[in-house]
PDB file of N, CA, C and O in Angstrom:
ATOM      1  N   UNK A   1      -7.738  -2.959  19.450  1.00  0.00           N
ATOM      2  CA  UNK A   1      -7.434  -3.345  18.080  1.00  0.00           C
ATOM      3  C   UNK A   1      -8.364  -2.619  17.127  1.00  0.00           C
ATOM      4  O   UNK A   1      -9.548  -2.527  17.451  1.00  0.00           O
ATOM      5  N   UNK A   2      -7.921  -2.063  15.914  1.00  0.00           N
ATOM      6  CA  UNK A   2      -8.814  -1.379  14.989  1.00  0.00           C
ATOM      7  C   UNK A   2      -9.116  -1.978  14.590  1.00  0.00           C
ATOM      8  O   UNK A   2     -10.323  -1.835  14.784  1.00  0.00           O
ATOM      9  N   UNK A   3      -8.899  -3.463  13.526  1.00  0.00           N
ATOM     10  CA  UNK A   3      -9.362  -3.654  12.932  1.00  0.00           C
ATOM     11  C   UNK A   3      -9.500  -3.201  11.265  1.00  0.00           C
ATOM     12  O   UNK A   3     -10.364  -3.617  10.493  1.00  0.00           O
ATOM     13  N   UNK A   4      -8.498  -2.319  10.975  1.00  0.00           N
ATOM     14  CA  UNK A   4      -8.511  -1.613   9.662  1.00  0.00           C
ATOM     15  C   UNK A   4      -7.670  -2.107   9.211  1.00  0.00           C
ATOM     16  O   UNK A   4      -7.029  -2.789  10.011  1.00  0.00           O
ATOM     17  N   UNK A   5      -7.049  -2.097   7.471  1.00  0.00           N
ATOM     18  CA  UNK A   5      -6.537  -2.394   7.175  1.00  0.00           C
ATOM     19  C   UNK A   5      -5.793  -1.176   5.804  1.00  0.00           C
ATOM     20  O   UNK A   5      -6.202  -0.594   4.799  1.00  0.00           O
ATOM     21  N   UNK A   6      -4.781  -1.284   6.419  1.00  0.00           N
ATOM     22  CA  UNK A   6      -4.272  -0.206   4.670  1.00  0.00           C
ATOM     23  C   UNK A   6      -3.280  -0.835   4.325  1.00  0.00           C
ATOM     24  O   UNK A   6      -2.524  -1.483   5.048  1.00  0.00           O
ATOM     25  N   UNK A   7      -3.204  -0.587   2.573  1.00  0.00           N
ATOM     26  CA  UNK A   7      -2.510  -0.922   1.612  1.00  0.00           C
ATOM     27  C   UNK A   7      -1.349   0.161   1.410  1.00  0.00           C
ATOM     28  O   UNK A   7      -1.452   1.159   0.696  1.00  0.00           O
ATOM     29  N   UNK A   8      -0.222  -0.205   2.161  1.00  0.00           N
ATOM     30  CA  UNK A   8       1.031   0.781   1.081  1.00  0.00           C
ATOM     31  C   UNK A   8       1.463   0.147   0.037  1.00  0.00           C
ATOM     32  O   UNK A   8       1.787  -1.033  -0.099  1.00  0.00           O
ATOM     33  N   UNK A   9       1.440   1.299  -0.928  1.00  0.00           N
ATOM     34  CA  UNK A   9       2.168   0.877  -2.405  1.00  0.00           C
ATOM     35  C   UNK A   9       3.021   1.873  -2.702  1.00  0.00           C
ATOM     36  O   UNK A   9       2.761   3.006  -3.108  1.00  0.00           O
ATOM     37  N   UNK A  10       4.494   1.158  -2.373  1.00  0.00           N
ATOM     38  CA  UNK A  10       5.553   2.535  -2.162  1.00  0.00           C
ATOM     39  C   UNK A  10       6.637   1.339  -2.906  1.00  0.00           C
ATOM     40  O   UNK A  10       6.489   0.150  -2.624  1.00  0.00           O
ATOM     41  N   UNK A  11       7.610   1.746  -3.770  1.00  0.00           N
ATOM     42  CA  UNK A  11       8.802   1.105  -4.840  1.00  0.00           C
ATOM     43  C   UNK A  11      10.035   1.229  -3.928  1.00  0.00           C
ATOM     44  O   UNK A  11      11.036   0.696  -4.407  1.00  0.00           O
ATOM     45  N   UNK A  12      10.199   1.817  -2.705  1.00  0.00           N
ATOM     46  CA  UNK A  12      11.500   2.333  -2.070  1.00  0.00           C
ATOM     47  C   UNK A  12      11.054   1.648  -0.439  1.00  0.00           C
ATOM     48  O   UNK A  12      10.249   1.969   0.434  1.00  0.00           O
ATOM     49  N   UNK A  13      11.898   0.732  -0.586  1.00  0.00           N
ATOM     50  CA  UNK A  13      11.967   0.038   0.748  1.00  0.00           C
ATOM     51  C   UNK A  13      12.035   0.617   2.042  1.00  0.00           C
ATOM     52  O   UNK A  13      11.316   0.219   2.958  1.00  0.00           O
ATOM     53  N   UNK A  14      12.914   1.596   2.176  1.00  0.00           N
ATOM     54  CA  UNK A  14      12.736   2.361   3.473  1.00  0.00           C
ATOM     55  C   UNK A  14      11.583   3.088   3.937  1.00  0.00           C
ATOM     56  O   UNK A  14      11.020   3.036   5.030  1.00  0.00           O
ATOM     57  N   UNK A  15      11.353   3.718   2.998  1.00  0.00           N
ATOM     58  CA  UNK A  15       9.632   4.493   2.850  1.00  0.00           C
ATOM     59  C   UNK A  15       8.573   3.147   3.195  1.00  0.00           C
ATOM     60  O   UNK A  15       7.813   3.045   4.158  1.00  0.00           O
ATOM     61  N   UNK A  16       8.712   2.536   2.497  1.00  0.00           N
ATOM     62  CA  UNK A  16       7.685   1.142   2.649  1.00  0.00           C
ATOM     63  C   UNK A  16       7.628   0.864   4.555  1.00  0.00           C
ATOM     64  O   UNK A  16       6.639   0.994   5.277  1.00  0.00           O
ATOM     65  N   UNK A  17       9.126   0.433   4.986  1.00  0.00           N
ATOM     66  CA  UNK A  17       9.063   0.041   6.232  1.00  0.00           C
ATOM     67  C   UNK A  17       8.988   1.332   7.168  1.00  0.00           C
ATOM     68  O   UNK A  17       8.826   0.927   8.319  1.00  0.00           O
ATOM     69  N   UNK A  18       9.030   2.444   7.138  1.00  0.00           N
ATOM     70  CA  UNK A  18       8.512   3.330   7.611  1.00  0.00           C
ATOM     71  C   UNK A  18       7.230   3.485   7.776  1.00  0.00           C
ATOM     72  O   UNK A  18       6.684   3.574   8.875  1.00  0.00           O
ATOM     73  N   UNK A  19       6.683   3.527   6.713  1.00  0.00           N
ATOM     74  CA  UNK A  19       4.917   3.477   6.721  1.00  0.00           C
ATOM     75  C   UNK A  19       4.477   2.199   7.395  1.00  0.00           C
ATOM     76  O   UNK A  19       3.907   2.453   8.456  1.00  0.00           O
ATOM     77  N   UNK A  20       4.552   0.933   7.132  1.00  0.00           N
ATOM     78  CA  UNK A  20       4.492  -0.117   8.085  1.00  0.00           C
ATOM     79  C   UNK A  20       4.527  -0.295   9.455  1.00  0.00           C
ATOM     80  O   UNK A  20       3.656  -0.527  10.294  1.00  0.00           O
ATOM     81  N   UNK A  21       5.993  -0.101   9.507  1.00  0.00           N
ATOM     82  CA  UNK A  21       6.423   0.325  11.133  1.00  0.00           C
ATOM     83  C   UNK A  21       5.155   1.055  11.841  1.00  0.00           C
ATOM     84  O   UNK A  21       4.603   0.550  12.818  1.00  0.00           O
ATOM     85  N   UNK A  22       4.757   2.239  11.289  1.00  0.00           N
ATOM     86  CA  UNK A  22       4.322   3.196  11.843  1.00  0.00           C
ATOM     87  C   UNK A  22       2.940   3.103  11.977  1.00  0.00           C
ATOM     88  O   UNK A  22       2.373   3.594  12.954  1.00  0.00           O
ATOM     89  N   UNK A  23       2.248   2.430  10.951  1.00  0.00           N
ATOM     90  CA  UNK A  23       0.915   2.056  11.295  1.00  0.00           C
ATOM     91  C   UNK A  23       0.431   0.503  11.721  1.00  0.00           C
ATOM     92  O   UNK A  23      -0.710   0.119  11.979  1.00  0.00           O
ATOM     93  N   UNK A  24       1.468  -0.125  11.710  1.00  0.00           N
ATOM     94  CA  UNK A  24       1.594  -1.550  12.604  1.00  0.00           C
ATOM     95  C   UNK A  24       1.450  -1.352  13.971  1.00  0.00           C
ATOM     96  O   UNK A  24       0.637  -1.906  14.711  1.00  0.00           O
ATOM     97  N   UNK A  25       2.524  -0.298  14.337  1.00  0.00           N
ATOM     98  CA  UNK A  25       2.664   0.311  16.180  1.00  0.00           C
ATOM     99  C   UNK A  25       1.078   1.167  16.510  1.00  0.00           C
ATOM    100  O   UNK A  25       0.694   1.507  17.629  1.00  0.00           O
ATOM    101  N   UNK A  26       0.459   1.343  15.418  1.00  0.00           N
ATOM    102  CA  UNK A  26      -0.691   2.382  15.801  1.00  0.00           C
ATOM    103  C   UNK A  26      -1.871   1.449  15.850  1.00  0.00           C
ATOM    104  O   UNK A  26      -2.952   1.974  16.118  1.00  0.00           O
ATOM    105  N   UNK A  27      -1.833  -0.186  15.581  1.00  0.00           N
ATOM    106  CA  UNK A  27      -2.580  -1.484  15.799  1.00  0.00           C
ATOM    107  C   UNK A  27      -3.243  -1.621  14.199  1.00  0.00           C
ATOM    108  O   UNK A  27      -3.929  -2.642  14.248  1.00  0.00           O
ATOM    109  N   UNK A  28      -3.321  -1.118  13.003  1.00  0.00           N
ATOM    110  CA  UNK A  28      -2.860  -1.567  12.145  1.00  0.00           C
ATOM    111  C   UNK A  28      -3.016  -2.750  11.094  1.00  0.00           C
ATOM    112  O   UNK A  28      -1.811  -2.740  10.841  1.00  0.00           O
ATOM    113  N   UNK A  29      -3.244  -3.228  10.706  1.00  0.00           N
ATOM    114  CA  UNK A  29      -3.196  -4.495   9.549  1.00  0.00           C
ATOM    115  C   UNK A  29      -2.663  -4.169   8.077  1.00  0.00           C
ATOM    116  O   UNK A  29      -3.492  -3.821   7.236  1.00  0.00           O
ATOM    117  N   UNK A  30      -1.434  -4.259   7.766  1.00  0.00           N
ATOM    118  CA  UNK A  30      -1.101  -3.220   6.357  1.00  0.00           C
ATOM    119  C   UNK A  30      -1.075  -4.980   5.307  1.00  0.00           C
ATOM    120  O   UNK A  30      -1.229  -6.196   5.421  1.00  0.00           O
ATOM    121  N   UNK A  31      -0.862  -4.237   4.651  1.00  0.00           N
ATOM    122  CA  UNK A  31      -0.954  -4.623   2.949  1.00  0.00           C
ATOM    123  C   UNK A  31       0.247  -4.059   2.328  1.00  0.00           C
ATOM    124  O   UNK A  31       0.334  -2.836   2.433  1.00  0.00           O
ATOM    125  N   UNK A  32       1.295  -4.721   1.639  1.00  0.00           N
ATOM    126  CA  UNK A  32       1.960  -4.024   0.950  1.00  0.00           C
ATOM    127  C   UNK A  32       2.562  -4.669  -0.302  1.00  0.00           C
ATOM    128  O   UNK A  32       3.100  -5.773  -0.392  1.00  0.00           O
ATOM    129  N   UNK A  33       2.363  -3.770  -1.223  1.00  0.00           N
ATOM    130  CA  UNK A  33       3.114  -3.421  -2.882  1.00  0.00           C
ATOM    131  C   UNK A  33       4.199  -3.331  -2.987  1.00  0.00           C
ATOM    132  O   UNK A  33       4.862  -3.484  -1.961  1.00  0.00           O
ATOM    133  N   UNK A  34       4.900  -3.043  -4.265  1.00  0.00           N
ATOM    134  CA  UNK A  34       6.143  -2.507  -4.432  1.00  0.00           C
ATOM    135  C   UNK A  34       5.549  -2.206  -5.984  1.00  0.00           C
ATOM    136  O   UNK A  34       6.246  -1.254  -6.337  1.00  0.00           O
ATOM    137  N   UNK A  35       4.918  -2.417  -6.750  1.00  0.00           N
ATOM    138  CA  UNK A  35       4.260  -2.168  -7.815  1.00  0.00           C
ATOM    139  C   UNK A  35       2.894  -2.161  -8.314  1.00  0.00           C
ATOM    140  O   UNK A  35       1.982  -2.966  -8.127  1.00  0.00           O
ATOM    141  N   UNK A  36       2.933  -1.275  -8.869  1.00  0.00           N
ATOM    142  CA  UNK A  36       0.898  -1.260  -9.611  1.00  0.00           C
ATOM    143  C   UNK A  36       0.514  -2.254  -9.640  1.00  0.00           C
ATOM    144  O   UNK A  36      -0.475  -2.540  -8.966  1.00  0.00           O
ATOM    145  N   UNK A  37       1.186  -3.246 -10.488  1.00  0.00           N
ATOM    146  CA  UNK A  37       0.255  -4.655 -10.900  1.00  0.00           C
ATOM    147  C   UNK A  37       0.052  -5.661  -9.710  1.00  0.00           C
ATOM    148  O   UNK A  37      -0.853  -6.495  -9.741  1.00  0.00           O
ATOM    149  N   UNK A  38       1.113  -5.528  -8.444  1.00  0.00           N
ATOM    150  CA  UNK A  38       0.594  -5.992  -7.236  1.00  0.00           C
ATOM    151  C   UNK A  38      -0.233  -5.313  -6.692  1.00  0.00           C
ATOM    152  O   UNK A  38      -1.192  -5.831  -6.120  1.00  0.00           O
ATOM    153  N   UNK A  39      -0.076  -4.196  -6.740  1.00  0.00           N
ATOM    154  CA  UNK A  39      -1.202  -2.790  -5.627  1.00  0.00           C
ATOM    155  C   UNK A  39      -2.353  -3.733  -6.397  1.00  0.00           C
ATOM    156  O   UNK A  39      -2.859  -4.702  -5.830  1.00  0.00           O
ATOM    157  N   UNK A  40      -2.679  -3.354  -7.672  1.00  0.00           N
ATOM    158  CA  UNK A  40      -3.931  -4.040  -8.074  1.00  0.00           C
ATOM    159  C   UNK A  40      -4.569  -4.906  -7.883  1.00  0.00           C
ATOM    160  O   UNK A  40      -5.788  -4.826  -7.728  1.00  0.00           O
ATOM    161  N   UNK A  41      -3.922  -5.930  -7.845  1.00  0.00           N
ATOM    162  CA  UNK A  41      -4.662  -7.640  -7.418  1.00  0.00           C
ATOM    163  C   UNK A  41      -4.761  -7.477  -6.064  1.00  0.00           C
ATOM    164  O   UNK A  41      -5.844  -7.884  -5.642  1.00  0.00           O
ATOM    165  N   UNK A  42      -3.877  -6.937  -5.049  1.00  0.00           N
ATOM    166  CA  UNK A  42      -4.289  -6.960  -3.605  1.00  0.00           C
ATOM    167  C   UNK A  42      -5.757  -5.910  -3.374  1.00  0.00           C
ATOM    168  O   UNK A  42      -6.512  -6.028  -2.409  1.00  0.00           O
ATOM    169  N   UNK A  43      -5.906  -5.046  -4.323  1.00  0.00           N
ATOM    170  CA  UNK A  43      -6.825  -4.227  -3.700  1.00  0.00           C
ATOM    171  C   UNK A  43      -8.270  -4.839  -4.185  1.00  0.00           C
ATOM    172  O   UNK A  43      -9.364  -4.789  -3.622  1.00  0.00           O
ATOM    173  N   UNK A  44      -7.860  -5.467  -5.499  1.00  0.00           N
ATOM    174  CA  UNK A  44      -9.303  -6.425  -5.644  1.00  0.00           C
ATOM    175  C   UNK A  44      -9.626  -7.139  -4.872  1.00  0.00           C
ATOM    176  O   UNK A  44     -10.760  -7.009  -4.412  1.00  0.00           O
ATOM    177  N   UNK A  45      -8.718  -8.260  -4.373  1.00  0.00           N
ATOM    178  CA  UNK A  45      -8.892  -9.557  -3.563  1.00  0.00           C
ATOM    179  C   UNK A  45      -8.796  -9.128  -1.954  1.00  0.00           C
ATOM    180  O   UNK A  45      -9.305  -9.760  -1.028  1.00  0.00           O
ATOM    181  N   UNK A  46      -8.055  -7.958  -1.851  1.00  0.00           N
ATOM    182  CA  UNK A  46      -8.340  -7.659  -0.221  1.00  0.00           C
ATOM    183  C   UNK A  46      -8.942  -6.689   0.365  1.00  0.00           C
ATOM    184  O   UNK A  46      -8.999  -6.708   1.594  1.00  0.00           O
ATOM    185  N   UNK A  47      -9.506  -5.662  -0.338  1.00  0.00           N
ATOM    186  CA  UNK A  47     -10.333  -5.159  -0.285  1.00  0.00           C
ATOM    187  C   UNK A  47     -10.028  -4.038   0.915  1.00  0.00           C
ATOM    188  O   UNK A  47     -10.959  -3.861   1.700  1.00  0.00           O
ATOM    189  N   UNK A  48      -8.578  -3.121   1.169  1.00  0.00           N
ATOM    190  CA  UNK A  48      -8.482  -2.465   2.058  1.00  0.00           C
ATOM    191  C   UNK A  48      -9.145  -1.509   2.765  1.00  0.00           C
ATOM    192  O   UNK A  48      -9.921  -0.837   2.086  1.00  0.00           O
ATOM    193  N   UNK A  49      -9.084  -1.279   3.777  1.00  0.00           N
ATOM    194  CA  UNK A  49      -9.786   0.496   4.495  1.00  0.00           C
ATOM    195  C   UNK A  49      -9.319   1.645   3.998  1.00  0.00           C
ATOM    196  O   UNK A  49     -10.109   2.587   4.072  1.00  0.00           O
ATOM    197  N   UNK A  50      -8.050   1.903   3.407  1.00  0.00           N
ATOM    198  CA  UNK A  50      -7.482   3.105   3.227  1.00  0.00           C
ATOM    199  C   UNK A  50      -6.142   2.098   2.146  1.00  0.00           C
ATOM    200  O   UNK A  50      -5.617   0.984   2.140  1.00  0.00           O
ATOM    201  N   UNK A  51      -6.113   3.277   1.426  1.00  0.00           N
ATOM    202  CA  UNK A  51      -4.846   2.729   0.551  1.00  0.00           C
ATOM    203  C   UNK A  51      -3.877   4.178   0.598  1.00  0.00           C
ATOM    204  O   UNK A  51      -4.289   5.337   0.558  1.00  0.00           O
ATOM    205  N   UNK A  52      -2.192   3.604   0.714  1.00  0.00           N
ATOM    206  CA  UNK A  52      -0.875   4.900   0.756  1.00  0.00           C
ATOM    207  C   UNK A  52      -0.326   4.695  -0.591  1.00  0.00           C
ATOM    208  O   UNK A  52       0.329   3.670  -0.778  1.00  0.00           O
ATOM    209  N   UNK A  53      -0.553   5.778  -1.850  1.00  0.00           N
ATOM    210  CA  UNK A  53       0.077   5.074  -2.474  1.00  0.00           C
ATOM    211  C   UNK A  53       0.750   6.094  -3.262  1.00  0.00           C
ATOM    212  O   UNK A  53       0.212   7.165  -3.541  1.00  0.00           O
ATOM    213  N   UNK A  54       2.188   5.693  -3.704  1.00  0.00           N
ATOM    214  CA  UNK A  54       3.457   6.123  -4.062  1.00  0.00           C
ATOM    215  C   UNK A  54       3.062   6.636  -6.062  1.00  0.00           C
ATOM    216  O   UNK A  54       2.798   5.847  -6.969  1.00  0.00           O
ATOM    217  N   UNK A  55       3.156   7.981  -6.136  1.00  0.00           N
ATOM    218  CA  UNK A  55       2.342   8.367  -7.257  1.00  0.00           C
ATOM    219  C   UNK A  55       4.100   7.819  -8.895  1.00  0.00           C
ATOM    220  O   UNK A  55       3.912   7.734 -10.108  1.00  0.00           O
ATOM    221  N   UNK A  56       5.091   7.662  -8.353  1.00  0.00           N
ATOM    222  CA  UNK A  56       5.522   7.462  -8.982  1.00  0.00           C
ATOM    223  C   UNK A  56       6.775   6.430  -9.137  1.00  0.00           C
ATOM    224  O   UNK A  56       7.957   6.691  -8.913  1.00  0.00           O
ATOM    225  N   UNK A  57       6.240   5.232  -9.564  1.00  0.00           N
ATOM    226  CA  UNK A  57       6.532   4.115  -9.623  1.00  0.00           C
ATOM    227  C   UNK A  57       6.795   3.079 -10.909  1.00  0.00           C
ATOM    228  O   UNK A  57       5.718   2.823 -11.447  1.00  0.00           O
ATOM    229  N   UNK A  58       7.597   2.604 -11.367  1.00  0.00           N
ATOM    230  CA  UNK A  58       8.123   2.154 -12.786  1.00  0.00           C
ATOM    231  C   UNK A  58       6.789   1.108 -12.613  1.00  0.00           C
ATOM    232  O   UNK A  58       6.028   0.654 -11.760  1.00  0.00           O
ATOM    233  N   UNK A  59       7.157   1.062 -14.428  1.00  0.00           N
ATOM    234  CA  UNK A  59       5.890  -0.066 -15.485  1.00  0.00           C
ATOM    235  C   UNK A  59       4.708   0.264 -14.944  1.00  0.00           C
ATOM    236  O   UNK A  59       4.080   0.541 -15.966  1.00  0.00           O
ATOM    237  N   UNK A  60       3.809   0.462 -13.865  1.00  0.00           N
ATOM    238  CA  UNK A  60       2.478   0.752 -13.640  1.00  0.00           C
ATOM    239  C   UNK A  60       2.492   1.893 -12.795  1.00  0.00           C
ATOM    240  O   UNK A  60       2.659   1.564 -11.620  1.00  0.00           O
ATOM    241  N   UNK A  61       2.360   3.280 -12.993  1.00  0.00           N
ATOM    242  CA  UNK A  61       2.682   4.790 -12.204  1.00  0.00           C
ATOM    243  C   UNK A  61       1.371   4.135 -10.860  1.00  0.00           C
ATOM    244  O   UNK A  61       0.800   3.046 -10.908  1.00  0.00           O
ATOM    245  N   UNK A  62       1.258   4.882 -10.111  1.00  0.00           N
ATOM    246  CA  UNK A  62       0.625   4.886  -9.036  1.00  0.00           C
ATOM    247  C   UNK A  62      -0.567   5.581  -9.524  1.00  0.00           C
ATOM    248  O   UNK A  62      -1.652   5.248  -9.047  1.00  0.00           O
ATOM    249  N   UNK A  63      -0.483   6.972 -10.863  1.00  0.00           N
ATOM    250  CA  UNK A  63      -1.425   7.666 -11.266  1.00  0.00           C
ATOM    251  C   UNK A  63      -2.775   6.717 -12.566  1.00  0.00           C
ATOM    252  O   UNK A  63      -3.963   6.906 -12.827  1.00  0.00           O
ATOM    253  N   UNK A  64      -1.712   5.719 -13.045  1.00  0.00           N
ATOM    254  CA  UNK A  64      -2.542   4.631 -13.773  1.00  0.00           C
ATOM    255  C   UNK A  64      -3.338   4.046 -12.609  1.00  0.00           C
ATOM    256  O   UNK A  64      -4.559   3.995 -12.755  1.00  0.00           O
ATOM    257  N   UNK A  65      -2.695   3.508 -11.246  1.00  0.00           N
ATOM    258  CA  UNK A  65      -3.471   2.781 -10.491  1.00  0.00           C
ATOM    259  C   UNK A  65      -4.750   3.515 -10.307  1.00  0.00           C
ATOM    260  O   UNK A  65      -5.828   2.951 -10.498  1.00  0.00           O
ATOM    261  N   UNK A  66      -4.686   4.386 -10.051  1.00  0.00           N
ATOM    262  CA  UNK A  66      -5.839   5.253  -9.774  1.00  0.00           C
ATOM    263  C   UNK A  66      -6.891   5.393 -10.661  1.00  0.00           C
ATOM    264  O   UNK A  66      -8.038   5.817 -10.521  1.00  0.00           O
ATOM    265  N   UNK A  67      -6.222   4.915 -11.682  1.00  0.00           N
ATOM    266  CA  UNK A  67      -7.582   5.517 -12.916  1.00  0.00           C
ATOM    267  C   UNK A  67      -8.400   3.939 -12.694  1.00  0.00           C
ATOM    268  O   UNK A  67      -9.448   3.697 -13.294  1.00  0.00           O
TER     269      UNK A  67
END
């Protein structure tokens, strides 16, 4: 078990469960968004290992998240 945890923040469901899928099977702990203003509060309060995140995404861009 790793023990890590990453945050995808992806607006397109298939992409989302792709990335999931894929680092769930690799042992894994994900986090997931569908928007900035969620990416945000999860990354305060959960504090991930690595964050995936989708640079272009309605009402909060992925490039605001970043700033």
């Amino acid at each position: 078990m790793l023990n890590k945890t990453v945050m995808i923040i992806e607006d397109d469901f298939l992409h989302m469960k792709l990335f999931n899928d894929i680092l769930e099977n690799q042992g894994y702990t994900t986090l997931r968004a569908s928007d900035g203003a969620t990416a945000l509060e999860l990354a305060r309060t959960d504090n991930p290992d690595l964050i995936l995140l989708d640079t272009h995404m309605p009402r909060i861009s992925g490039l605001d998240v970043i700033k």
